[in-house]
N, C-alpha and C positions, 0 to 999 in steps of 0.2 A: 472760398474756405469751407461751404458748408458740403460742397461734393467731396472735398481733401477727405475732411472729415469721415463721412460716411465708406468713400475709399478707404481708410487707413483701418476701420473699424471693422470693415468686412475682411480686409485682406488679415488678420490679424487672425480672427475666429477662425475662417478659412487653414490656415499655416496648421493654428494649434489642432487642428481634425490631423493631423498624421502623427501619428504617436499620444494620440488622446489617450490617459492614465484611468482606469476605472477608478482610481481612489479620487480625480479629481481634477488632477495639471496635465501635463504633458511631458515622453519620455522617448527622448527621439537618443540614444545613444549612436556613437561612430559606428557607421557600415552595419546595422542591423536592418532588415526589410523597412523599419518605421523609416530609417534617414534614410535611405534609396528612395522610397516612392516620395518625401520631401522635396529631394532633390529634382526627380522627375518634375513633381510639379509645378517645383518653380523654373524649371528649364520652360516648362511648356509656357507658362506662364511673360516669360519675357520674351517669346517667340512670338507671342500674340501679341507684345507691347511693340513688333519689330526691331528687337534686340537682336543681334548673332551671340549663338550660343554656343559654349565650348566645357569641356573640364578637363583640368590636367591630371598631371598622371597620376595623383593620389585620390581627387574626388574633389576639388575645389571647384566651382562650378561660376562660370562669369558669361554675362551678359551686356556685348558693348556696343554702343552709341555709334558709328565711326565718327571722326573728325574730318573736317573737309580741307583744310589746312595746316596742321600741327600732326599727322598723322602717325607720327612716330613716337608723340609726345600722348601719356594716357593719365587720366586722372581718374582715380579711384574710388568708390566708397563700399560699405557692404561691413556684414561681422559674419558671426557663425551659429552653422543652423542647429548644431545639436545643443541638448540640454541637459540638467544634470536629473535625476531621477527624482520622477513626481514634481516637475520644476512648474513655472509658469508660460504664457503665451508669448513674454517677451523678451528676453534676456535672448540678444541675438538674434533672435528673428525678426523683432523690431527693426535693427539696422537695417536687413537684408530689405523688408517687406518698404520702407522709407525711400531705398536705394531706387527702387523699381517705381514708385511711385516720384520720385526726383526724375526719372528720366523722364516718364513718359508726359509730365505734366512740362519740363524745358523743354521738350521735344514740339508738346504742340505749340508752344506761345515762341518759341525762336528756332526753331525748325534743328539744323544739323549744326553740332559744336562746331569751334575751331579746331580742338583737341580732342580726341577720342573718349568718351564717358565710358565706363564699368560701373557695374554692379554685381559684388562676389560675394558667394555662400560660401564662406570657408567652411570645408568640413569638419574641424573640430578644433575645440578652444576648451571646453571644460575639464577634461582629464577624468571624465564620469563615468568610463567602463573601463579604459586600461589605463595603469597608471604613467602618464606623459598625457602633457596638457601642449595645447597651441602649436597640433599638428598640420593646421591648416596653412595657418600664417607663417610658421616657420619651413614650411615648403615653397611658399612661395618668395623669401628672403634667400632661400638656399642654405639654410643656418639648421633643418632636421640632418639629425645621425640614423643614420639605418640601423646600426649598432645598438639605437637604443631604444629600439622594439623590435627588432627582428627574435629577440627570445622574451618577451612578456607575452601573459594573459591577462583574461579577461577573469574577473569572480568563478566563472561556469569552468575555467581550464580552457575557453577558446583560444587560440592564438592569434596574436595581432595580426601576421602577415596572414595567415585563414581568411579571417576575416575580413581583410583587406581585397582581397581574391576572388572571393565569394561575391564583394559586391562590385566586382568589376574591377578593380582598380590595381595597381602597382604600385613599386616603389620611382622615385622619380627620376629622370634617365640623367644620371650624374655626368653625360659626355655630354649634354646640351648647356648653353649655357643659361646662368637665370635672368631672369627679365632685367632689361635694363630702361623698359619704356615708361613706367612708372614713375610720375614726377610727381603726386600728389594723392596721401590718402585720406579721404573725411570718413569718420565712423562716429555715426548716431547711434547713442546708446540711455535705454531707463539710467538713472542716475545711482542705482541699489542702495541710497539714503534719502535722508529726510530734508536736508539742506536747502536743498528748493521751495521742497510744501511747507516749511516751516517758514524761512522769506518769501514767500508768497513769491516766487520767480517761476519763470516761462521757461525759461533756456539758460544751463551752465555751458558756458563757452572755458573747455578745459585748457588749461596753461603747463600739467603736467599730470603725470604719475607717479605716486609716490612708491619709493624704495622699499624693502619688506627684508627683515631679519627674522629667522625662525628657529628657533634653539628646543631640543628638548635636555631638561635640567633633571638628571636622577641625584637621589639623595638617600645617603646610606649608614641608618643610625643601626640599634639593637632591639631586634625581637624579642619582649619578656615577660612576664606572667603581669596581668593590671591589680593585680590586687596586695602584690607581695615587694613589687621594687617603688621603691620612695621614688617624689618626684626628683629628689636632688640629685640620684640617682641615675637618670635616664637619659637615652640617645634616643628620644622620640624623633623619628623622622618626619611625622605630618608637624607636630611643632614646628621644626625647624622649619620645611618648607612653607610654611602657611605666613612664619614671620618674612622669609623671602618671597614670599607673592604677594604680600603688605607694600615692604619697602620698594617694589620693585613699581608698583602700581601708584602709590603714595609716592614716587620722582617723577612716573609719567603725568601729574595731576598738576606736580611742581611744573613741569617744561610748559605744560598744555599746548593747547592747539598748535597746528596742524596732528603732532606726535599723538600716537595712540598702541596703547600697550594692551596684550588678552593673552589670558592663561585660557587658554581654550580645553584642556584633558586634563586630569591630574588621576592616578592611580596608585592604588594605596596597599602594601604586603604586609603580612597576608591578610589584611583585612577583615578582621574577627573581631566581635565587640569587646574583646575582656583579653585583650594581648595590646601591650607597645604597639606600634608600628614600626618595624624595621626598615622600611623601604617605601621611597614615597619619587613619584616621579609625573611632573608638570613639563607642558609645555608653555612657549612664549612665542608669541607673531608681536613685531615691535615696525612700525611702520611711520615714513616722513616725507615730505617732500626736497629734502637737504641731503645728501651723502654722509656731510661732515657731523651733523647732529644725531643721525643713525650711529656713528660710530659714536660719536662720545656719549652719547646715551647708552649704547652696550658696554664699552669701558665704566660705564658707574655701576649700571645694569650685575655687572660682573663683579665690582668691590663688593657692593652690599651684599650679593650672594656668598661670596667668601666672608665675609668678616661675620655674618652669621651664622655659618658653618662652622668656622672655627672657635665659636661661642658655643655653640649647643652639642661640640666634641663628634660631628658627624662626617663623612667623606661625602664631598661632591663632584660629580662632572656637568661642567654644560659644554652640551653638544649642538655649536651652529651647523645645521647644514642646509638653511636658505640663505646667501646674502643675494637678492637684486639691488642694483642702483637704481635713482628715481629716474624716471625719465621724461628732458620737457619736451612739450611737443611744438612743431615750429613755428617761430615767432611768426615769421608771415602771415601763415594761411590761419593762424589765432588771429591775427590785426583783423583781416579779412574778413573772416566770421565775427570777430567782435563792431566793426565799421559796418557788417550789414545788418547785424540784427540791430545796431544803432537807430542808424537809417532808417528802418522799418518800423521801428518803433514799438521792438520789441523786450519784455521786460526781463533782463537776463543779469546773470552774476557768473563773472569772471571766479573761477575756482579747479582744486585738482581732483583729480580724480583717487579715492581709498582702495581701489579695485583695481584688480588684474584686468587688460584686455587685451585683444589685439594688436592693438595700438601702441604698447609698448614692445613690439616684437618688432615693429613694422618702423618707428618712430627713430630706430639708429643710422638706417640705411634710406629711407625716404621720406622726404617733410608729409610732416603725418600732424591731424588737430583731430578733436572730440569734439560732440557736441552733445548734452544731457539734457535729456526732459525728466520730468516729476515723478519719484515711485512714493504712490499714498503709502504714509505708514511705514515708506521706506523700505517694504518687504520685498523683497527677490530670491528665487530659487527657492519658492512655495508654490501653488494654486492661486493663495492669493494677492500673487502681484498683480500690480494694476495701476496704468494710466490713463486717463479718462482721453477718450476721441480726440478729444479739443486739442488734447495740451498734446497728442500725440500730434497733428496736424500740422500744431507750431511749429514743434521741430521738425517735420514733412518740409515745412516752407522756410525755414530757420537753413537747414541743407540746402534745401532748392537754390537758396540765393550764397549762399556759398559755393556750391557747385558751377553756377551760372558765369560767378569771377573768376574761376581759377578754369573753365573749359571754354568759355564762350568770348572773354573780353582779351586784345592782346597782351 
């Protein structure tokens, strides 16, 4: 444990040196010179582990095990290497850096799987330079539209396919067909809350991902002078809105756990200290692990917004335009991970996951499970994330023995 350890800690510092941020973190965005020399060196890096090395046509980048027996049958783990701007050293790379660190450590104590091991860099999961997220994972499901970046940019005006180009890569040769060897994907991932540090737990063995509704709500009263129209008078729109992001908050408090509601923006017209407000416009991200309680929570969600619209004499629109479904991840290879970390005697909680990852891209089409170590503080997509060696290790060896069942035992 105490080599794991000092592995996991060196590989980690090591990673975050490509795209190291002078303000602090780390800023490895899709197909810029920082994520290419990433990639290199984690090519190089599992060429030394005696991995075979490959990437397909977009830039996902995998390194596999062979199987001596199952050889058609592959099992999967890894995330994605980029980050989102000024981020931390582990969100994503963790997976990857665990991934590599799983093989080489089953490799020495039981020599060649049954079934073929990987470990994949997917190129891109955060959506942090152009806007489309989980170009990695969805290339490799077969589920990316060309369509829908062949005309986006970057912040600078770059273009996506440029820059796809630039660092070597294509789009994916849509008369091949897509993987069908793929029977199993494990993705180790920081937990990006507090759930664990706060129960003192080792390892969340995830059971799903929760569903996400995203609504932006404008609200449309009358702009008017502050000192001349009575209050009886007015079509304050932050009034209004502000009692709808009351009521709206004040029923997610009522449902409580899992469900959790965030007015994450709200913007205010014209925004002047000594004028009404005419125009006031929030957002809501409303998230669960149920479908059916997503829905009738935005059916309430949506009364109390109107009935205090229609109180404070104002015009509303909400506008959903996120719905995902949750998704669980499969029973199996969760028993499997939950029966070793058992076994092991290791100290973990069964729970889902708040966050987007890979694994929900991957989780429809191939049994797919999580497994979450500790973020102090809960912090991610800062500088200052951080999981201490140890607890990273855990989960090093938390995989290891989930990988070990699902490649090595019949």
């Amino acid at each position: 444990m105490k080599d794991l350890t000092s592995e996991v800690a060196h590989l980690v510092d090591w990673l975050g040196g490509f795209g190291k941020d002078p303000e602090g973190g780390v800023t490895r965005l899709l197909y810029t010179n920082e994520w290419v020399e990433a990639q290199k060196a984690l090519e190089k890096a599992m060429q030394e582990d005696g991995l075979t090395t490959r990437y397909d046509d977009i830039g996902n980048l995998f390194g596999r095990l062979e199987g001596s027996k199952y050889n058609e049958e592959t099992i999967l783990t890894g995330s994605h290497v980029d980050t989102v701007k000024n981020g931390g050293k582990l969100d994503g790379a963790f997976g990857i850096l665990a991934g590599i660190l799983a093989l080489r450590h089953l490799q020495a104590k039981y020599g060649q799987p049954l079934r073929n091991l990987e470990v994949v860099s997917f190129a891109e999961e955060e959506g942090s330079r152009f806007p489309y997220a989980f170009w990695g994972s969805k290339n490799l499901v077969g589920i990316a539209k060309k369509e829908d970046v062949e005309n986006i940019e970057d912040f600078d005006g770059v273009p996506f396919v440029d820059a796809m180009r630039k660092a070597g890569f294509n789009f994916r040769d849509e008369s091949k067909p897509v993987r069908t060897d793929v029977k199993g994907f494990v993705e180790i991932h920081i937990e990006q809350g507090n759930v664990l540090e706060n129960e003192r737990k080792s390892i969340g063995v995830v059971h799903s991902i929760v569903g996400q509704r995203r609504f932006t709500i404008e609200v449309k009263g009358v702009a008017n002078h502050a000192g001349t129209t009575p209050m009886g008078y007015r079509k304050d729109a932050v009034y209004a809105a502000s009692q709808m992001i009351q009521g709206v908050i004040d029923k997610a408090i009522e449902y409580g756990d899992p469900l959790v509601a965030t007015v994450g923006k709200i913007e205010v017209k014209p925004n002047i200290v000594n004028v009404v407000p005419g125009n006031a416009l929030f957002t809501l991200d409303v998230r669960h692990t149920e479908k059916e309680i997503l829905v009738k929570f935005t059916e309430e969600l949506t009364t109390i917004i109107n009935r205090i619209s229609t109180a404070s004499g104002v015009e509303t629109t909400i506008d959903m335009w996120m719905d995902e479904n949750p998704i669980p991840m499969d029973p199996q290879i969760v028993g499997a991970i939950e029966k070793q970390t058992k076994e092991k005697g290791l100290n973990y909680k069964m729970m889902h996951s708040g966050a987007g990852h890979d694994s929900q891209i991957i989780a429809p089409i191939v049994p797919t499970a999580m497994i979450f170590v500790p973020s102090r503080d809960g912090i991610s997509h800062n500088p200052l994330e951080y999981t201490s060696p140890e607890e990273l290790a855990t989960g090093v060896q938390a995989l290891m023995e989930s990988l070990y069942v699902l490649a090595y035992q019949e």
